[in-house]
C-alpha positions as CSV (number, residue, x, y, z in Angstrom):
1,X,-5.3,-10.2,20.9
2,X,-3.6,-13.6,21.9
3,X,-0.2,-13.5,23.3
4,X,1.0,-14.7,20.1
5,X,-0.4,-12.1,18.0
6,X,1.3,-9.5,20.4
7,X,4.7,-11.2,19.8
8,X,4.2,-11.1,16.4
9,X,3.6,-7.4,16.2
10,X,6.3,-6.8,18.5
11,X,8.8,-8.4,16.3
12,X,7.5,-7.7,13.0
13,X,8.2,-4.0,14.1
14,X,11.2,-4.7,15.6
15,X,12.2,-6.2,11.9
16,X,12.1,-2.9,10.2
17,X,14.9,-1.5,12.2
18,X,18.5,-1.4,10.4
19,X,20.4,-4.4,11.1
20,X,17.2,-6.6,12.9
21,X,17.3,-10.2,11.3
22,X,13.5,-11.4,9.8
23,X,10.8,-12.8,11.6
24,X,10.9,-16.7,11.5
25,X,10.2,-19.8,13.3
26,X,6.9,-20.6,15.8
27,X,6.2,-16.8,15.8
28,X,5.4,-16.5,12.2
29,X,3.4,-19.7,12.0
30,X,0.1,-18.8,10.8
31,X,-1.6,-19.9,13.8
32,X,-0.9,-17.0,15.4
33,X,-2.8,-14.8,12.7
34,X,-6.2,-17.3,12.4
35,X,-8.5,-14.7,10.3
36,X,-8.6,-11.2,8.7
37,X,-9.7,-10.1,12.2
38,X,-6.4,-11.0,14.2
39,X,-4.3,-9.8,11.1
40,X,-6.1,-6.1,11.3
41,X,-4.9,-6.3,15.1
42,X,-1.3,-7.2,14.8
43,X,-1.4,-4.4,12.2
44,X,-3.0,-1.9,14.6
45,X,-0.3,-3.0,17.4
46,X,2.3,-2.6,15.5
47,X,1.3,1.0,14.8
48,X,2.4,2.2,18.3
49,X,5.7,1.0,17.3
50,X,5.6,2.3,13.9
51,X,4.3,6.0,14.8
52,X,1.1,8.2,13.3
53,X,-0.6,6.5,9.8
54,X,0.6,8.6,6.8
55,X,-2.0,6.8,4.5
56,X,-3.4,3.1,3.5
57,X,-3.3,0.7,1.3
58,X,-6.5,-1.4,-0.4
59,X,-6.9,-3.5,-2.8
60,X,-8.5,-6.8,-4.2
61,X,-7.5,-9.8,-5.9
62,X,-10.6,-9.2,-8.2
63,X,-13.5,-7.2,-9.0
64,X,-15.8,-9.7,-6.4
65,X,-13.4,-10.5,-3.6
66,X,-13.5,-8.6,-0.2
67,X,-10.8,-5.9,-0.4
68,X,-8.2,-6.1,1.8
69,X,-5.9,-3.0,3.6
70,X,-3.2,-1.9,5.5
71,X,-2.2,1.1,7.3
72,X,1.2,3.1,5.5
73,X,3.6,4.7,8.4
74,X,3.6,8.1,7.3
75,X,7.8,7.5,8.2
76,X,7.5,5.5,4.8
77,X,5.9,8.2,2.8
78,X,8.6,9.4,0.3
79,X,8.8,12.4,-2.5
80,X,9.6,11.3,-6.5
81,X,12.8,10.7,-7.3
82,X,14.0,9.6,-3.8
83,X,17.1,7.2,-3.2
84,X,16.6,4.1,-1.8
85,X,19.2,1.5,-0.4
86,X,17.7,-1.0,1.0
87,X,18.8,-3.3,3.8
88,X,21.2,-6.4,2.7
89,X,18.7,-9.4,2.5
90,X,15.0,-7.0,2.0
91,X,12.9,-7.7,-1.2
92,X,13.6,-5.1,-3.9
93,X,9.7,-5.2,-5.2
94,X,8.1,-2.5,-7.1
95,X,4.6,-1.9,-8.0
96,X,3.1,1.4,-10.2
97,X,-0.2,2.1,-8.4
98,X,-2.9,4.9,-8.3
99,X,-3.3,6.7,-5.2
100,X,-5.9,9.6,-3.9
101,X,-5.1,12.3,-1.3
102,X,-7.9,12.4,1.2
103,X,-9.4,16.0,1.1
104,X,-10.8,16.5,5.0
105,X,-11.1,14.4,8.1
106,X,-14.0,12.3,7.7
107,X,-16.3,11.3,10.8
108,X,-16.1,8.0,12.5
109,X,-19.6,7.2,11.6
110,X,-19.1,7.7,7.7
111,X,-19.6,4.1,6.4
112,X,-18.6,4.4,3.2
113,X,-18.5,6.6,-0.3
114,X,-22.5,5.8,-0.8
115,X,-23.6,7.7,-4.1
116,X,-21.2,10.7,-3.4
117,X,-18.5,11.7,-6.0
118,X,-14.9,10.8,-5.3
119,X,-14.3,14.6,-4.7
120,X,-16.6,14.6,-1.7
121,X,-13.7,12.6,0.2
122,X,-10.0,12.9,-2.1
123,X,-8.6,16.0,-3.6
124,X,-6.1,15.0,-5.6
125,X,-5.3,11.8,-7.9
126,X,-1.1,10.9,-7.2
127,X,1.3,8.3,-9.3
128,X,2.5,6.3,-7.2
129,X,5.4,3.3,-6.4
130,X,4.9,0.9,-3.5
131,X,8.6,-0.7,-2.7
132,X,7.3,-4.2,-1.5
133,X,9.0,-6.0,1.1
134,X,8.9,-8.3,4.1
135,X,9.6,-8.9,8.0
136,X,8.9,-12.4,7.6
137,X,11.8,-14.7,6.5
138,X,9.6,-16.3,4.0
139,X,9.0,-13.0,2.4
140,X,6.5,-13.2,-0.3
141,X,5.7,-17.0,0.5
142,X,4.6,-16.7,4.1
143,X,1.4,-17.3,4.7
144,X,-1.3,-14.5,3.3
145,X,-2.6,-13.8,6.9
146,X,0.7,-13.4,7.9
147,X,1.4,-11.0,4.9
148,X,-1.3,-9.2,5.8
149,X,-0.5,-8.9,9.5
150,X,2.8,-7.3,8.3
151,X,1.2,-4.3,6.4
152,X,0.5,-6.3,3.4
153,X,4.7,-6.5,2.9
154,X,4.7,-2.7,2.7
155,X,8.3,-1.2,2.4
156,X,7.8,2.4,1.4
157,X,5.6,4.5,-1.0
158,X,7.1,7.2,-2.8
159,X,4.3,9.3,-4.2
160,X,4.6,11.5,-8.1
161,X,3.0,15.1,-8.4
162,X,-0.9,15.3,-7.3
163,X,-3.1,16.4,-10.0
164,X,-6.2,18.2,-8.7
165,X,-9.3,16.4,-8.8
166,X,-12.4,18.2,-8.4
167,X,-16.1,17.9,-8.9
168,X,-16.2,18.4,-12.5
169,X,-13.4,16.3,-13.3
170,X,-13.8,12.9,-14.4
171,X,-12.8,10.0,-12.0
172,X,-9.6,7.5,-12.6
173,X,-10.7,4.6,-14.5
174,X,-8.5,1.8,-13.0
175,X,-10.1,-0.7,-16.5
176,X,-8.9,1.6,-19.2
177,X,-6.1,3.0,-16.8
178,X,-2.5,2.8,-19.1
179,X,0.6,2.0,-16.8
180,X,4.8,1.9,-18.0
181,X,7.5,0.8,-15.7
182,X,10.8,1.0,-16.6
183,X,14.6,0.2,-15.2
184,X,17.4,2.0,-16.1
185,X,15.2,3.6,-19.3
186,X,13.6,-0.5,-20.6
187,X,10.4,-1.0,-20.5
188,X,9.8,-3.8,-17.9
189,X,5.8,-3.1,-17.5
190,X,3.1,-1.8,-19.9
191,X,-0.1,-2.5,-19.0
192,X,-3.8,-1.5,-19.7
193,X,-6.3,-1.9,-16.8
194,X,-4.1,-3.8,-15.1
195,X,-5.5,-3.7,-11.5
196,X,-7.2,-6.6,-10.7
197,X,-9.9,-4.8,-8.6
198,X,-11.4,-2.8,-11.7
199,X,-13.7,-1.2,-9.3
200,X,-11.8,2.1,-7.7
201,X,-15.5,3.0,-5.8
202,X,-16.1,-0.3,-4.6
203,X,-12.6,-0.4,-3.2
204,X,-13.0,3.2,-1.6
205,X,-16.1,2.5,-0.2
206,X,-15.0,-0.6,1.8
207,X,-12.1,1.6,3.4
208,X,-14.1,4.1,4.5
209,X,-16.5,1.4,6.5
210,X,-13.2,-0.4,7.3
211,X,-11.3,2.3,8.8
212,X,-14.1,3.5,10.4
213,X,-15.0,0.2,12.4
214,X,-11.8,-0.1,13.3
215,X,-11.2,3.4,14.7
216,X,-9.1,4.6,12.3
217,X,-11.0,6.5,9.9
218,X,-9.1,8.3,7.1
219,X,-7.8,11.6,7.7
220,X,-7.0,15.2,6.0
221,X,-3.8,14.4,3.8
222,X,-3.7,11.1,4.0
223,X,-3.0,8.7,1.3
224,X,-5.0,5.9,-0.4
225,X,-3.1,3.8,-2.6
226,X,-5.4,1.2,-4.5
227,X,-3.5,-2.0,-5.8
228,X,-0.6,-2.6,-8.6
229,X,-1.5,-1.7,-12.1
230,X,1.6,-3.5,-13.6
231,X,1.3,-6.5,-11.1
232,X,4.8,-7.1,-8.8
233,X,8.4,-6.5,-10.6
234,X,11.6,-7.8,-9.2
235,X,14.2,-5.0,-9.6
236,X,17.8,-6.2,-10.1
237,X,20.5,-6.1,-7.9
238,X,22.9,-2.8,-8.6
239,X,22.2,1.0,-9.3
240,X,18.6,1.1,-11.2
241,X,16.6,3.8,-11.8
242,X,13.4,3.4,-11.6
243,X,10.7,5.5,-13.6
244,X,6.5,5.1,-14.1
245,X,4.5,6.8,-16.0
246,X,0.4,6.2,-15.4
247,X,-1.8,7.3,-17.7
248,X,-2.9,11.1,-17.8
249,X,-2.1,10.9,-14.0
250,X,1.8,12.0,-14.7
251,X,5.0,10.1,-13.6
252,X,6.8,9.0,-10.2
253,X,10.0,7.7,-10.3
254,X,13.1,6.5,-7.9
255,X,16.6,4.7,-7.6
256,X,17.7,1.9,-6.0
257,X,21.5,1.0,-5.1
């Protein structure tokens, strides 16, 4: 990792803390994050500010482009109905994703799902809200490496009941997946396959070789989150409470002040 890449990491988690102004200026420049490579290594520095990973996050900006992930602080792992207030100047994103509960360790040289059912790896299917927000001052129109270097602007993800899954039951189907988000009891999101990667196997097979190659790979209770089914709201400024509903996969909600 260059010297600028450590930098970066050091202030991106530096950023999170209350009060810490955002990442700007020669730092940021992209530059410092040439390629998925040195993005994946300002994330994995920035983990032994951030503590132990509490789950990830994949996703792809179609069914045909190479995935991309993020590790989730397992600090920023919240239960429904939590009570946000966040920071005077963060980003007050939402997204309504699918996520899976990763059943048992899995050993480092497991590449990937292969012709297994989902079951063999996850456990349990969760609703779930990503809060999306930024260390860079740029926020959402930084650079996409330097998004990604900064957990793929993860904020928090407050995770809805788990539903069992098990090897009789039948997998999510993120193309015929339904998805409602709603503010203060308006609709703001109803959606119907609305994840742009279509593919949920494709996507957990690439973290599974991912993490694995890089050292991490996924462990007992972990959470996978796989991309916004409703695409990224704004939420308004002020008390909103936030509720999702996604398909036959239950409900999540939150509120914001």
């Amino acid at each position: 990792m260059t010297g600028e890449a450590q930098a970066l990491a050091q202030a991106l988690s530096q950023a999170r803390q209350p009060g810490q102004p955002r990442v700007g200026g020669p730092v940021c420049d992209v530059a410092a994050v040439p390629d998925a490579a040195a993005a994946y290594a300002v994330q994995d520095q920035s983990l032994r500010w951030l503590g132990p990973v509490g789950g990830w996050k994949v996703g792809a900006a179609s069914p045909t482009q190479t995935p991309i992930c993020a590790p989730l602080p397992a600090a920023g792992l919240l239960a429904c109905g939590v009570a946000l207030s966040p920071p005077q100047g963060a980003l007050r994103g939402l997204e309504l994703e699918l996520a899976l509960r990763v059943a048992h360790d899995l050993p480092p040289q497991q590449l990937g799902l292969g012709d297994a059912a989902l079951s063999t790896v996850f456990d349990a299917v969760l609703p779930v809200i990503e809060w999306v927000d930024s260390r860079l001052a740029r926020g959402q129109a930084s650079p996409a490496l330097a998004r990604l270097a900064d957990l793929q602007s993860h904020g928090a993800l407050i995770l809805g009941p788990a539903c069992s899954l098990g090897p009789v039951d039948p997998d999510p189907d993120l193309p015929t997946l339904s998805a409602t988000l709603c503010w203060n009891g308006q609709t703001v999101a109803n959606t119907v396959g609305g994840n742009p990667a279509q593919d949920l196997r494709r996507l957990v097979d690439w973290l599974i070789g991912h993490t694995a190659r890089r050292g991490l790979p996924l462990r007992a209770g972990q959470i996978v989150t796989t991309g916004s089914c409703t695409g990224l709201l704004w939420a308004p400024e002020g008390e909103v409470r936030v509720q999702g509903r996604l398909g036959p996969w239950g409900e999540v909600g939150l509120s914001l002040d």
